[in-house]
C-alpha positions in Angstrom: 25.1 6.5 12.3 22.5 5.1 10.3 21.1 0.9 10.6 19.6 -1.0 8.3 17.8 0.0 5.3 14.2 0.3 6.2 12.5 -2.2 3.5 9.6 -3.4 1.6 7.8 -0.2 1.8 4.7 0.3 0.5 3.3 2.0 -1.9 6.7 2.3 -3.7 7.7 2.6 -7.0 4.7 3.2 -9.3 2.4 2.6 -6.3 -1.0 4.0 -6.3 -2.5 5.2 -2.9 -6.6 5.9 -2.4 -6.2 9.8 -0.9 -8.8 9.0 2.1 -7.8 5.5 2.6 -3.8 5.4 2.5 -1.8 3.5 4.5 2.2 3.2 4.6 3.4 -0.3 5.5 6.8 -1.4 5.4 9.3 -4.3 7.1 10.4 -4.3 10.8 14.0 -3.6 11.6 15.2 -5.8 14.3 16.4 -3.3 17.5 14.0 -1.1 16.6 12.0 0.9 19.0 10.1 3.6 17.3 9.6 4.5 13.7 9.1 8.4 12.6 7.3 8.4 9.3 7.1 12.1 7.1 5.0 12.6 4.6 5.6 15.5 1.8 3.7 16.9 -0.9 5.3 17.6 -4.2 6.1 21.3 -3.0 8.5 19.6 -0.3 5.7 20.4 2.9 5.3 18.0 5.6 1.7 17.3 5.0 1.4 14.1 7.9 4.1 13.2 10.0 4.3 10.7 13.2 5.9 8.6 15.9 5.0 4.7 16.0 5.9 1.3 16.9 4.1 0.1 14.3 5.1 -1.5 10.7 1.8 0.0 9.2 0.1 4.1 9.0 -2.9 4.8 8.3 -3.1 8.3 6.9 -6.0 10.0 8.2 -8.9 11.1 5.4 -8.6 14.1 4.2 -5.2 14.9 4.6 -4.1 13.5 1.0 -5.1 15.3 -2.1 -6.4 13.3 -4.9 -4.0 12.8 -8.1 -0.9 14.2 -6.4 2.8 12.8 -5.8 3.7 12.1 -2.7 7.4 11.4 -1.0 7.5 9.6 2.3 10.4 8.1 4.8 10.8 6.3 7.5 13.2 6.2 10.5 13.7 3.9 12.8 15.0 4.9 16.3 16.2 2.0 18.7 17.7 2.1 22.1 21.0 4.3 21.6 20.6 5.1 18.0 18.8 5.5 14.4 18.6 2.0 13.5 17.3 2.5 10.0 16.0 4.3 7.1 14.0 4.3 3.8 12.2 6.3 1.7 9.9 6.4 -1.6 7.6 7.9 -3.8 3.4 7.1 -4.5 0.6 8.9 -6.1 -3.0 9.3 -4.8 -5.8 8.2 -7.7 -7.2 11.2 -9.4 -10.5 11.6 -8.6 -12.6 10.1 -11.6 -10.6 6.8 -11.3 -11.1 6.5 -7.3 -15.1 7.1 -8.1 -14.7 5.2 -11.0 -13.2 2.2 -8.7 -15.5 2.6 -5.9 -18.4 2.0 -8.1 -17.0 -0.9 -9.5 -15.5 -2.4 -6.4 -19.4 -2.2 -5.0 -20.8 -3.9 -7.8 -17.9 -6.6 -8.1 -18.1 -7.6 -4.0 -22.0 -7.2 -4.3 -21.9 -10.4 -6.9 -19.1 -12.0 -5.1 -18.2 -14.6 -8.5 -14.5 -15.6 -8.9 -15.0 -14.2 -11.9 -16.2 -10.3 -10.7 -13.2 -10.4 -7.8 -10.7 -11.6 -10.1 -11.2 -8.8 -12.7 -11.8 -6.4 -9.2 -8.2 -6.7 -8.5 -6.8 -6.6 -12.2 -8.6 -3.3 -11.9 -6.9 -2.5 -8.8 -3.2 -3.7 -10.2 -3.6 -1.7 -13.6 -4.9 1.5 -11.3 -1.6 0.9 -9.3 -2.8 -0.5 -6.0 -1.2 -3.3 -6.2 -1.2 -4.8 -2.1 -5.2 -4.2 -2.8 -5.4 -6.6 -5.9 -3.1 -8.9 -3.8 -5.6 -9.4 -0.8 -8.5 -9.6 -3.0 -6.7 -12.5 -4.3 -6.3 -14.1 -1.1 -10.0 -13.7 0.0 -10.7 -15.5 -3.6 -8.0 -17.8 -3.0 -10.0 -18.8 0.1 -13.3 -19.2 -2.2 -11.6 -21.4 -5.0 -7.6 -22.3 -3.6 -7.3 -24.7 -6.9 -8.4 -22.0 -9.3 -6.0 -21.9 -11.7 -6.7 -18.2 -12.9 -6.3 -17.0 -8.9 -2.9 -19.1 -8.6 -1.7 -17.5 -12.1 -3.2 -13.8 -10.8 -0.9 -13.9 -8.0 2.3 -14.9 -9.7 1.8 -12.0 -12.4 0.6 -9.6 -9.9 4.2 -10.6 -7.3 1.7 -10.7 -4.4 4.6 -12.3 -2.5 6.6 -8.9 -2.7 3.4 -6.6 -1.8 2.9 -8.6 1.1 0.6 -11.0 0.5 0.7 -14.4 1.4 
């Protein structure tokens, strides 16, 4: 019998993911133990797959492909049974947009403006990686909390969904 539906997972819904730099988060169930997380490629094959206790993977580089669909779930195990469940679906960048955002996301941090990290994470929202753009909001929320385009950023960007603060 399942628990609890396993929610807030991210990426989810439209969700970008960097292929060597992925990680899964989503919300703790309460009574849970131990979380089994699958990852499958568009062919249905379990291309990562593990055990934690912890709210948040990291997907190991290398073991995404670039540009591809991906489904994942998690399961949540507690002391006498499954105590919960989700699932959802995320792509990887394709290659010329994650080289593309690198490149930029050196020369935006290497200037460090308001101005540079503010259009850094609309890059990062429009590419899809939406939990990115919202904590490059918070680290310039913590250079300029008053600035009116950071405060209006994280209302259009719903950085309170994607886990931001």
């Amino acid at each position: 019998l399942w628990g609890a539906e396993v929610e807030d997972l991210y990426p989810r819904d439209g969700a970008a993911a960097e292929a060597d730099q992925a990680v899964l988060a989503f919300r703790s169930v309460v009574n849970t133990e131990s979380y089994r997380v699958d990852v499958e490629d568009e062919m249905g094959e379990t291309v990562f797959q593990v055990e934690t206790r912890s709210p948040e993977v990291v997907i190991p580089a290398g073991v995404l492909e670039p540009g591809t669909e991906y489904y994942w779930r998690v399961r949540g195990s507690g002391r006498r049974s499954l105590s919960g469940r989700g699932e959802a679906l995320f792509v990887t960048l394709a290659p010329a947009d994650a080289v593309a955002l690198e490149a930029f996301r050196s020369a935006a941090e290497a200037d460090g403006s308001v101005s540079a990290l503010l259009l850094l994470a609309e890059a990062e929202r429009s590419l899809g990686l939406y939990r990115e753009a919202c904590a490059v909001l918070d680290r310039v929320g913590g250079k300029a909390p008053e600035n009116q385009h950071v405060v209006a950023a994280r209302e259009v960007f719903a950085c309170a969904e994607y886990g931001g603060r």
